[in-house]
C-alpha positions as CSV (number, residue, x, y, z in Angstrom):
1,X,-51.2,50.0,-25.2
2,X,-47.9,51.4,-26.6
3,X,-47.4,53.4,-23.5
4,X,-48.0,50.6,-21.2
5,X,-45.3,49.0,-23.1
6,X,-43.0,52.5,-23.2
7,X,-43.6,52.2,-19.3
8,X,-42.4,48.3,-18.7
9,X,-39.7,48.8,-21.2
10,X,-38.2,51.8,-19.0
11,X,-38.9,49.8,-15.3
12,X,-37.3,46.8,-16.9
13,X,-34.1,49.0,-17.7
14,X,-34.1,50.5,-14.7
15,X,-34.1,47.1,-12.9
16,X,-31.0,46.2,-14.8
17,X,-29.4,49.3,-13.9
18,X,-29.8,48.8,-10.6
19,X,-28.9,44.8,-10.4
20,X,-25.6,45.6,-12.4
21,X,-24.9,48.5,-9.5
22,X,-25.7,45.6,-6.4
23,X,-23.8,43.4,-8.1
24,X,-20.8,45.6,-8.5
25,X,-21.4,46.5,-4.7
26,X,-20.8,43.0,-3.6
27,X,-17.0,42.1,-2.5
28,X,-15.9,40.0,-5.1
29,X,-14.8,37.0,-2.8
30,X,-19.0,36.7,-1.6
31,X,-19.6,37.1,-5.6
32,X,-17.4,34.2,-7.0
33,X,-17.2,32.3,-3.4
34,X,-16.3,28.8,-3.8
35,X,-18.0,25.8,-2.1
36,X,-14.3,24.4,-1.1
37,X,-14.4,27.8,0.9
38,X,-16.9,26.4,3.0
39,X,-14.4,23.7,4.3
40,X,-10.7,25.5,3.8
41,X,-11.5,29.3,4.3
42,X,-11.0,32.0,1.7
43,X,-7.7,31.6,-0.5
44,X,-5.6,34.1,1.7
45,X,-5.9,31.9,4.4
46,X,-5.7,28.7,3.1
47,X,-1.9,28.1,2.5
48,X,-1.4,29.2,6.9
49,X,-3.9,26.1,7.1
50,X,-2.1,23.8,5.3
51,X,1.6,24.7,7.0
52,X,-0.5,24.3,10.3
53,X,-1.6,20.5,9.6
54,X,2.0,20.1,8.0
55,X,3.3,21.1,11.1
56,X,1.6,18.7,12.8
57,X,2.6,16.0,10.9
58,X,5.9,16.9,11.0
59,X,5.9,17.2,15.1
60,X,3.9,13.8,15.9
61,X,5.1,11.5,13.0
62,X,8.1,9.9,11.5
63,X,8.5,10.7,7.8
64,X,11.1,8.1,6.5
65,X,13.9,10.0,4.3
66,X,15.2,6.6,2.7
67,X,12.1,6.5,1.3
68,X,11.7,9.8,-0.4
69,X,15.4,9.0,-1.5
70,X,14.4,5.9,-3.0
71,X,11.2,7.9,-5.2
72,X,13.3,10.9,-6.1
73,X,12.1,13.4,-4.4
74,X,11.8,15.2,-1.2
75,X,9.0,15.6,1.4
76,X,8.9,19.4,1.1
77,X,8.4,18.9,-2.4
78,X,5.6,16.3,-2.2
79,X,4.0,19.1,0.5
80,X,3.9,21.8,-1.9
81,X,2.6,19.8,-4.7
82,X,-0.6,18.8,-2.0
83,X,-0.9,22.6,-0.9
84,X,-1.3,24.2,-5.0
85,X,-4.4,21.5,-4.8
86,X,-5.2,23.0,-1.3
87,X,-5.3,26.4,-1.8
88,X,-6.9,26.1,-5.4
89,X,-10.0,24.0,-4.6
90,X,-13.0,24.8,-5.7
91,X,-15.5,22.6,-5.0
92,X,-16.0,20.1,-2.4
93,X,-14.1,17.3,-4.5
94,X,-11.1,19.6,-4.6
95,X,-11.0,19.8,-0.9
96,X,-11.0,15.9,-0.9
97,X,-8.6,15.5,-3.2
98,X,-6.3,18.2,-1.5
99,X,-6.5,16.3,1.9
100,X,-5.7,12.5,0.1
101,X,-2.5,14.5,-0.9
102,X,-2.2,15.7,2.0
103,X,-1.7,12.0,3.6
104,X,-0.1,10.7,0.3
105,X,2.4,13.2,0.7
106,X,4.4,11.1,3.8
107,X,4.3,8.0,1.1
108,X,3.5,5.5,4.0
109,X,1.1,2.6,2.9
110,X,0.3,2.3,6.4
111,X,-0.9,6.1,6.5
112,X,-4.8,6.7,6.5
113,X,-7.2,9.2,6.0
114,X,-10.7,9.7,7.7
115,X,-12.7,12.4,6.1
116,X,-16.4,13.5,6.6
117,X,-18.7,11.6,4.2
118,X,-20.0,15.0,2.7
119,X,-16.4,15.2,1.4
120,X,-16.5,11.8,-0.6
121,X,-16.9,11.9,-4.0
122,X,-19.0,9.5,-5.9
123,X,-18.2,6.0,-6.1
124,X,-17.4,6.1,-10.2
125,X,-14.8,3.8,-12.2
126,X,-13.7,5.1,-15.5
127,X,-11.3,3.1,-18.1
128,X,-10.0,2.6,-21.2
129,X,-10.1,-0.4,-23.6
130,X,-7.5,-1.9,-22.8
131,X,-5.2,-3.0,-20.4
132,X,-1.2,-2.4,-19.7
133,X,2.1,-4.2,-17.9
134,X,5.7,-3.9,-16.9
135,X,7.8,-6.0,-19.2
136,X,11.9,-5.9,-18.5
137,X,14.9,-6.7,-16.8
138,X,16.3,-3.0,-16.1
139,X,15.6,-1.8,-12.5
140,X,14.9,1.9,-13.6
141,X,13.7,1.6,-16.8
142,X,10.9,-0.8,-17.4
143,X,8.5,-0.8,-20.6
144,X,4.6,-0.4,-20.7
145,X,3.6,-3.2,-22.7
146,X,-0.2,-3.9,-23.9
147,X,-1.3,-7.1,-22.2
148,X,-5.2,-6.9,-23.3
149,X,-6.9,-4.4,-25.8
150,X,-10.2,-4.3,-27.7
151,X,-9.4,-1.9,-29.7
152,X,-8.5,-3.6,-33.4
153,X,-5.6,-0.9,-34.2
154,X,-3.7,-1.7,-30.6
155,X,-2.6,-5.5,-30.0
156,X,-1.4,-7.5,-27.6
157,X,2.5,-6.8,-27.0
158,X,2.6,-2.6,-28.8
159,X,4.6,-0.8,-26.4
160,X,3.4,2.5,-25.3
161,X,5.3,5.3,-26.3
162,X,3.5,8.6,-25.9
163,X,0.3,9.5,-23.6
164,X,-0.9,13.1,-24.0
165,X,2.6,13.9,-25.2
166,X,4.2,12.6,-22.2
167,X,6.9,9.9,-21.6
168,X,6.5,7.1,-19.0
169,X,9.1,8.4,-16.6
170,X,6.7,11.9,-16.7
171,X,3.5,10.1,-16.2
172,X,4.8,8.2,-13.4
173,X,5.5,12.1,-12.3
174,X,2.4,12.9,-12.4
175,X,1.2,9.9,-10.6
176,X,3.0,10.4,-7.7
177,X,0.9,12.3,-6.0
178,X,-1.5,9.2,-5.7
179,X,0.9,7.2,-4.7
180,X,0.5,6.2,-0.7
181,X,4.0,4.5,-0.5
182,X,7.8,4.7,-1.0
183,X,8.3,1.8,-3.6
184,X,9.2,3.0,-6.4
185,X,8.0,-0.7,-8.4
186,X,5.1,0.0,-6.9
187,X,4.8,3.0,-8.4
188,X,5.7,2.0,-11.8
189,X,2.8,-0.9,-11.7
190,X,0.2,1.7,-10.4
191,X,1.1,4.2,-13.3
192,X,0.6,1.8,-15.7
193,X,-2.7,1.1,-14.2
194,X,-3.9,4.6,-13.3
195,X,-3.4,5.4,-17.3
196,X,-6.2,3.2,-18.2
197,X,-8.0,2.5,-14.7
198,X,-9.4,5.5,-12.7
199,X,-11.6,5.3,-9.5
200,X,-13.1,8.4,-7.8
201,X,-12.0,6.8,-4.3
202,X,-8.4,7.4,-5.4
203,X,-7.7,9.8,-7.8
204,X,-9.4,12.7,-9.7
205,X,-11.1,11.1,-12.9
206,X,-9.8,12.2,-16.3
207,X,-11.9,14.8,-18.2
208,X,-14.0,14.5,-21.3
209,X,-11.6,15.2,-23.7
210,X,-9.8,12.2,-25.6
211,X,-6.4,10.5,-24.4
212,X,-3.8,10.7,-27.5
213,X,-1.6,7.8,-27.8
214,X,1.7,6.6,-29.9
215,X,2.3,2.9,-29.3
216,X,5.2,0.9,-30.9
217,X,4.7,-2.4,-32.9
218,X,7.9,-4.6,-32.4
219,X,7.0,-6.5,-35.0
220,X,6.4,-4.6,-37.6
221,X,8.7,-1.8,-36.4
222,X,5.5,1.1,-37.1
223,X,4.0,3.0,-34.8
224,X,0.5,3.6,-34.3
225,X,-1.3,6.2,-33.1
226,X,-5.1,6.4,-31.2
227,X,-7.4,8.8,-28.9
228,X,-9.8,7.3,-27.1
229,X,-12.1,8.6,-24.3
230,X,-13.0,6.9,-21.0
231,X,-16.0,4.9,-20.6
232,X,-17.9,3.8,-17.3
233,X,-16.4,1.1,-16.6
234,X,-17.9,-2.5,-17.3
235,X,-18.5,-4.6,-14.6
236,X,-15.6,-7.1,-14.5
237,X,-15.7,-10.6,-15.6
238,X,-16.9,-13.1,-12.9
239,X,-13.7,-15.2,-12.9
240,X,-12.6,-18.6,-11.5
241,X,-11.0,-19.1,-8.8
242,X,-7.7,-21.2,-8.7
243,X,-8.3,-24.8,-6.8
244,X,-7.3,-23.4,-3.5
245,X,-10.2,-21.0,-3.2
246,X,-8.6,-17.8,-4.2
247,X,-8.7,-15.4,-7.1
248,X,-5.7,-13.6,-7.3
249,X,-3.7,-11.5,-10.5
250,X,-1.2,-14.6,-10.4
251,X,-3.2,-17.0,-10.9
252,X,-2.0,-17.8,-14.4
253,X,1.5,-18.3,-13.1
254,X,0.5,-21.3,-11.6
255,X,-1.3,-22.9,-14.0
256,X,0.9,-25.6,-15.5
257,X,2.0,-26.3,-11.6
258,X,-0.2,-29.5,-9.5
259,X,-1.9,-28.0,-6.8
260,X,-1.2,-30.2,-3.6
261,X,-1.9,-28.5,-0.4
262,X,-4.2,-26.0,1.4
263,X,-4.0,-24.1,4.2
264,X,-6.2,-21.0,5.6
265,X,-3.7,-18.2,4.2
266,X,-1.2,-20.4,1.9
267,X,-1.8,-23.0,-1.1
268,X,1.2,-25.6,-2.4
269,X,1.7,-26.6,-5.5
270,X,4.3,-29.0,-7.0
271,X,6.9,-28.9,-9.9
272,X,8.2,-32.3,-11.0
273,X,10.4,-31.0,-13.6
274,X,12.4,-29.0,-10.9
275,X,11.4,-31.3,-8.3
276,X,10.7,-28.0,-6.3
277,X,7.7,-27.2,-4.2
278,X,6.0,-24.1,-4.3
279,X,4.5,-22.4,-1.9
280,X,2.5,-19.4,-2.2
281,X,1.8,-18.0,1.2
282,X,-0.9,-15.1,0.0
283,X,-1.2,-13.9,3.4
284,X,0.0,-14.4,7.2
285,X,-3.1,-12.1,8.2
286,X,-5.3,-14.1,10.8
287,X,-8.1,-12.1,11.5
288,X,-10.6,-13.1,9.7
289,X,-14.3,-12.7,9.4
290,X,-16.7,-15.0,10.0
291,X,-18.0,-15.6,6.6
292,X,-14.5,-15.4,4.9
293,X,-13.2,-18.1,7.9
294,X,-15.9,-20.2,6.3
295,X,-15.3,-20.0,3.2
296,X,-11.8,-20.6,3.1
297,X,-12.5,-23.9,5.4
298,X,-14.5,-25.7,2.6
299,X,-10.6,-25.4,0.9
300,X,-8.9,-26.6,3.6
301,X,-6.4,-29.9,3.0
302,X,-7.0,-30.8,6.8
303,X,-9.4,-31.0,9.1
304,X,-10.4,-27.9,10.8
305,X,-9.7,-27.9,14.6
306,X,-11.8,-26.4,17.4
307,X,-10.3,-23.2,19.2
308,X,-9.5,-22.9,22.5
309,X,-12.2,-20.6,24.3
310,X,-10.0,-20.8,27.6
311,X,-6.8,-20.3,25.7
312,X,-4.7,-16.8,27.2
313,X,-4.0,-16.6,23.1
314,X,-6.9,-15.1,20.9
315,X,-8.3,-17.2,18.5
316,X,-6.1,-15.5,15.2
317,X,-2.7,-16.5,17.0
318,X,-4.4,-19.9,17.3
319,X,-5.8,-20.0,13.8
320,X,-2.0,-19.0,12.8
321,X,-0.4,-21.6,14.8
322,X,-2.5,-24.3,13.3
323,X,-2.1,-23.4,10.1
324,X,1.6,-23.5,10.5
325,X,1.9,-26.9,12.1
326,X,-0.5,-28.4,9.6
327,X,1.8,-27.1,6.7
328,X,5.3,-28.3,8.6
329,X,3.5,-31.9,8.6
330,X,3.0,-31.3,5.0
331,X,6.5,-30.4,4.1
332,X,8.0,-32.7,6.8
333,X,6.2,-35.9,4.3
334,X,8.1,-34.3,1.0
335,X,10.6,-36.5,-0.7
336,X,12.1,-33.4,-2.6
337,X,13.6,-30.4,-1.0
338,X,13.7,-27.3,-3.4
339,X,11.0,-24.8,-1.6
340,X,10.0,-21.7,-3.4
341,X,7.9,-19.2,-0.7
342,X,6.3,-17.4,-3.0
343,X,5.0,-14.0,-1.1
344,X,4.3,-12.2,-3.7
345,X,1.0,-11.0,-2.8
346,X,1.1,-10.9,0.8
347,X,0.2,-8.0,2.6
348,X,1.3,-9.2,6.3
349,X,0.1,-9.8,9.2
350,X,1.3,-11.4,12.1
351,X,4.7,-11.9,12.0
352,X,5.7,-16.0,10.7
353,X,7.7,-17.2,13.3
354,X,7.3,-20.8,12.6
355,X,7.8,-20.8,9.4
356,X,11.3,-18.9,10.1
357,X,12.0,-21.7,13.1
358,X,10.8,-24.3,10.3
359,X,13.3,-22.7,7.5
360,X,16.4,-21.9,9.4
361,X,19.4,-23.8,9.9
362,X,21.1,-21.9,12.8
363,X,20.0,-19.3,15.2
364,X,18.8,-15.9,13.9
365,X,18.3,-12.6,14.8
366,X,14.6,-10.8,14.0
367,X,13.3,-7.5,12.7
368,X,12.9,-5.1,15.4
369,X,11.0,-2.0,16.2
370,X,10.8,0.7,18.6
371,X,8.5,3.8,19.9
372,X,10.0,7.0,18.9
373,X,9.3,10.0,21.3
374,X,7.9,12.8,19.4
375,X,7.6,16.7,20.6
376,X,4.0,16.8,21.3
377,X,4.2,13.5,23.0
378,X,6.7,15.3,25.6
379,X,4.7,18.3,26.0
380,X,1.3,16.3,26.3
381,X,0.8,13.1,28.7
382,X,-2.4,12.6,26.9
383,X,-0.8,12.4,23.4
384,X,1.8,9.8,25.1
385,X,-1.5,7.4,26.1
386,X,-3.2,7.8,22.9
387,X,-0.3,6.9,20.6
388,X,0.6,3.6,23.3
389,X,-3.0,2.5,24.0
390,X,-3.1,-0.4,21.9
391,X,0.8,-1.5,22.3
392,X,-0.1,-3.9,25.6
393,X,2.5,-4.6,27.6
394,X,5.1,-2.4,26.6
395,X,3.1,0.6,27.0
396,X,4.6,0.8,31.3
397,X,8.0,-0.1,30.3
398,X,7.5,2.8,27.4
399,X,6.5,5.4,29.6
400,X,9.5,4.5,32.3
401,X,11.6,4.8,29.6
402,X,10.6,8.2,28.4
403,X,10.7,9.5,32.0
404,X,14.2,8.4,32.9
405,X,15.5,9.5,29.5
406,X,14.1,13.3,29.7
407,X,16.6,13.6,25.9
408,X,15.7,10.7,24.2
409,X,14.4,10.7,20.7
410,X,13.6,6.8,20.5
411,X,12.9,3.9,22.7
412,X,15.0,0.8,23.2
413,X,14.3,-1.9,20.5
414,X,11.6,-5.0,21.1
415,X,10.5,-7.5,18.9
416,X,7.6,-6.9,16.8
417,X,6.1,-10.1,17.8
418,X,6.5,-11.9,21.2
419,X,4.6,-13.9,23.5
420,X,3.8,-13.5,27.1
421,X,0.9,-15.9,27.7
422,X,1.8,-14.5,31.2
423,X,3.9,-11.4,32.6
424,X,5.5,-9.9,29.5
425,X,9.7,-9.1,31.1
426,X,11.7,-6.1,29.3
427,X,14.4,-9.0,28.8
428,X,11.5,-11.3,26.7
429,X,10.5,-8.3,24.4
430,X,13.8,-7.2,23.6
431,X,15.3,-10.7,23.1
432,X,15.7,-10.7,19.1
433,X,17.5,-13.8,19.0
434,X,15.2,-17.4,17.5
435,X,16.4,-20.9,17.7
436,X,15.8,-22.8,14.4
437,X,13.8,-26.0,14.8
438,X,16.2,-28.6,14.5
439,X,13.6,-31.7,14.6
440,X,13.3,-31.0,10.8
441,X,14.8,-31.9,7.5
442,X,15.6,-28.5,6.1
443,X,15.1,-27.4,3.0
444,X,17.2,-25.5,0.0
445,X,14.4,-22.4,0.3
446,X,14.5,-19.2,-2.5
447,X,11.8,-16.9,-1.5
448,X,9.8,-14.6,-4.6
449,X,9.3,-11.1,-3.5
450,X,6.9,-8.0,-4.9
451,X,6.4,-4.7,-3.8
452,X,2.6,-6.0,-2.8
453,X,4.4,-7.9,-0.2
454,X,4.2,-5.4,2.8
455,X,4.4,-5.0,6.6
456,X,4.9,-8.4,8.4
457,X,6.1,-9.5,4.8
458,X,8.6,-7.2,4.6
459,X,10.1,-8.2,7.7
460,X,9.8,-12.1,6.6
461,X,11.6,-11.1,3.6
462,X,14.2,-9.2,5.6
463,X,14.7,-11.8,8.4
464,X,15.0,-14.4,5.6
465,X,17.7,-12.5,3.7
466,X,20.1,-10.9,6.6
467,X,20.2,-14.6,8.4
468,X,21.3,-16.2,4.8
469,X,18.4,-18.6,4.7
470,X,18.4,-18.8,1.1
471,X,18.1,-16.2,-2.1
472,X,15.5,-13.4,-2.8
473,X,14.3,-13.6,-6.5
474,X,12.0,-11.1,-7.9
475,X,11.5,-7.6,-7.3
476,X,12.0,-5.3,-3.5
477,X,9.3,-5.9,-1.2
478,X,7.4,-2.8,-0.6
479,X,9.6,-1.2,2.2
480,X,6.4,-0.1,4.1
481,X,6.5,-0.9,8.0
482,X,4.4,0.5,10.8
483,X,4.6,-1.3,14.5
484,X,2.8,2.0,15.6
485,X,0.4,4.6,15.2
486,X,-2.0,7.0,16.1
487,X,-5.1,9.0,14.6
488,X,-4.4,12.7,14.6
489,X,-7.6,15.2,14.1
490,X,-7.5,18.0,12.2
491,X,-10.1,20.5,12.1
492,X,-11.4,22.1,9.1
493,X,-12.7,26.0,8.8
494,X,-16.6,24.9,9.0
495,X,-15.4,22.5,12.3
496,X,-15.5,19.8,10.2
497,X,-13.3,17.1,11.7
498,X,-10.7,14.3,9.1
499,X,-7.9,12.5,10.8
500,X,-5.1,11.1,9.4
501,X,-2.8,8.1,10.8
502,X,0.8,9.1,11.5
503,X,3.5,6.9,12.0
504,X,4.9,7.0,15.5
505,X,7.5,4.1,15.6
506,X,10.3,3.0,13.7
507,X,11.0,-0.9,12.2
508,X,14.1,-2.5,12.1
509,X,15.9,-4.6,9.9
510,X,17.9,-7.5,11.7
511,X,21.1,-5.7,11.0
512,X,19.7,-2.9,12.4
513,X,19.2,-0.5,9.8
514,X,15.3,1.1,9.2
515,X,13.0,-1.3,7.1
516,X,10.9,2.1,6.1
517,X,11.5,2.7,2.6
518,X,14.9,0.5,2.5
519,X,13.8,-3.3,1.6
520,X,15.9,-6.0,1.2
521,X,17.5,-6.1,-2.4
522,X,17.0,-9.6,-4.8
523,X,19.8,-11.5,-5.7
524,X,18.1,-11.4,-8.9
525,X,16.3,-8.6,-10.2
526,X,13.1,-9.4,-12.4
527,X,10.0,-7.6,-13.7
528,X,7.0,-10.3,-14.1
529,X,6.9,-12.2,-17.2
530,X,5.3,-14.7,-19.1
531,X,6.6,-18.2,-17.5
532,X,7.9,-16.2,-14.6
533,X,7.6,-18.8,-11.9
534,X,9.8,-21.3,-14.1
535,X,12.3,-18.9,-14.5
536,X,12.4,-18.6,-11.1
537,X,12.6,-22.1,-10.7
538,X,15.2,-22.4,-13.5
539,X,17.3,-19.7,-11.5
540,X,17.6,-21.8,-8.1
541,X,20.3,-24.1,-9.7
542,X,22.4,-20.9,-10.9
């Protein structure tokens, strides 16, 4: 027995002797290999990867400077903060991550990314508990104030001071990278949010270890200091909807206002202390599903109207077209006329002409785009049809264009909206020019903007403001604008295929300056509040 034992003792030495030897054989790249090599190649390879989808970018799309100006900081920088992610993945999550920065790095909320599903990470939410705001008047510098907390030591209204040593103008830093736009109010709300809010859709999720915190109490003039760790996140509250049929985060504001009128995509509400009538148009998108159509129909303060199957217009212009006569016949019974067009949280859509028509006094001038024509759309016919194929009409007077102006960089100007039930002319698409409707009794209008109000709102805004319709309260609109795009593909090292959506046209204000990261500016500059609507309200006799 005790030489049996001598024996296996010796062989199992032996064995170890020679795995330490294979294992010293191998190349250590095989050895340590990560699984983000799969998708990105080995490290030495990686960062001539990234410049080659950068290039890319940077030869088919239109990166707005303005913007970068208006975040403080530069594209080339934002590019080499996404490639230390790229080239240092590790695992497949990393390589997601990497490529969201990748697309975040142009900071244009109509950018998208498309990435294989084997990429995704799991669907997880993680928080803290509790919940934080803006609260201020300075345009730079707001405050992160606690607006909800179950946490006995933190209460409602302790400013936060510290968060893992860092200062709010540092976390919003570090944030950046996350951030798909060029607002900078934007970016301060989604800080404030991400520092208590994370989902895996997004952003990387904190680790394990525990968030240190210094928070200020105003009252008491202390401060207090916590470290929590993030949780799962509950399932949220099932909360009420407002009597028009939405639930949106400023719903509260209009809870000591009467709730009047409905429409599809806008609910009114009245002030009799002001005499001023509010409306809060949450939307001019008309596209809507067939179950959300339905639903929004049981809300409706008139009687929904059957669409014309035979009509050359598709059934969202119709839907908008109703829904903007139904609310002049509204207004047009009003006794008071103080309107507040609150568009807050609109995210766009078609383009309001009415409304405009409806507001305006004299003859104004629209937000215009153009196509701009980009390297690879010169060396490549192909490119050319798949960045036009969904512009319609203007696509043949596009592609005349770029072949009798062999230098050009950029197309002649045309509306972003027009109609041409018929034969769309060059002279009807680039005729920016709107007669008011003068049938009406006009109103004294303010409009409330946000950085949520995007696109088709951002032009609103800007058509609103350069024809002196009235006065912009509140804070920038988001400054995003696409009128249009393509998808570009990208291949990974395993052939692996994630496109992105680049910009490939430029918006216009009316005065003819870029609407890309340069919104209009309020007449008066305000972070949300508590009673913010009536100090709105309060501000139209000033």
């Amino acid at each position: 027995m005790k030489n049996r034992n001598t024996i296996e003792t010796k062989f199992n030495a032996a064995f170890r002797i020679m795995l330490m030897l294979s294992v010293i054989a191998v190349p250590h790249s095989v050895l340590w290999a990560d699984e983000a090599d799969i998708f990105l190649g080995v490290a030495d390879a990686r960062a001539a990867l990234f410049d080659s989808y950068a290039q890319v970018i940077r030869d088919n799309g239109i990166i707005s400077q303005k913007g970068f100006k208006r975040l403080d900081t530069t594209w080339d920088s934002e590019l080499e903060r996404a490639k230390k992610l790229f080239v240092s993945a590790r695992t497949k999550e990393d390589v997601y991550y990497a490529l969201v920065a990748l697309k975040n790095s142009m900071h244009n909320t109509h950018s998208a990314i498309n990435v294989p599903d084997k990429l995704k990470p799991q669907d997880d939410s993680l928080s803290l508990p509790f919940k934080l705001a803006l609260a201020g008047s300075a345009i730079h510098n707001p405050r992160a104030v606690v607006i909800q907390s179950k946490i006995p030591q933190v209460k409602r209204g302790f400013e936060l001071i510290k968060y893992n040593d860092k200062d709010l103008p540092a976390l919003q830093y570090e944030y950046l990278q996350w951030h798909d736009s060029n607002s900078p109010e934007l970016l301060k709300f989604e800080t404030v949010k991400w520092l208590t809010r994370r989902d895996a859709e997004d952003v990387p999720l904190p680790s394990t270890k525990p968030v240190e915190m210094s928070f200020y109490d105003l009252e008491a003039q202390t401060t207090v200091q916590v470290s929590l760790e993030w949780r799962k996140r509950p399932k949220p509250d099932v909360e009420q909807s407002s009597p028009c049929g939405i639930n949106m985060e400023n719903d509260g504001d209009y809870k000591e206002f009467k709730f009047d009128f409905a429409g599809l995509n806008y609910c009114v509400y009245k002030d009799p202390v002001s005499k001023t009538i509010l409306l809060r148009y949450f939307s001019f998108y008309y596209y809507f599903p067939v179950m959300r159509l339905w639903n929004r129909t049981a809300f409706l303060s008139y009687k929904p109207q059957v669409l014309d199957t035979h009509s050359n217009y598709p059934a969202e212009h119709q839907l908008s077209q109703i829904d903007a006569a139904e609310l002049r016949k509204y207004l047009a019974r009003q006794k008071w006329r103080r309107l507040l067009i609150d568009v807050r949280e609109n995210t766009g859509g078609g383009l309001p002409e009415e409304l405009l028509k409806f507001i305006a006094r004299k003859p104004f001038r629209m937000a215009t785009r153009s196509f701009v024509y980009t390297p690879r759309m010169r060396g490549d016919v192909n490119i050319f049809d798949k960045a036009t194929e969904n512009l319609g009409p203007v696509k043949e007077f596009l592609a005349k264009d770029m072949e009798n102006n062999k230098n050009a960089k950029e197309s002649f100007r045309y509306q972003y909206s027009y109609d041409c039930p018929h034969k769309c002319t060059l002279a009807d698409m680039m005729n920016a020019e709107k007669q008011p409707d003068i049938q009406i009794k006009k109103f004294d209008v303010a409009v409330l903007s946000g950085p949520l109000c995007v696109s088709s709102c951002d032009q609103f805004v800007s058509i609103f403001k350069y024809n002196d319709m009235g006065r912009v309260f509140g804070l920038p609109s988001r400054g995003g604008t696409m009128p249009s795009g393509m998808e570009e593909e990208f291949v990974l090292k395993n052939g692996d295929k994630f496109s992105v959506r680049l910009p490939t046209g430029i918006g216009y204000k009316p005065d003819g300056e870029a609407l890309e990261g340069n919104p209009p500016i309020p007449d008066f500059f305000l972070f949300p509040q508590e009673n913010y609507l009536r100090i709105m309200l309060d501000h139209m006799d000033k």
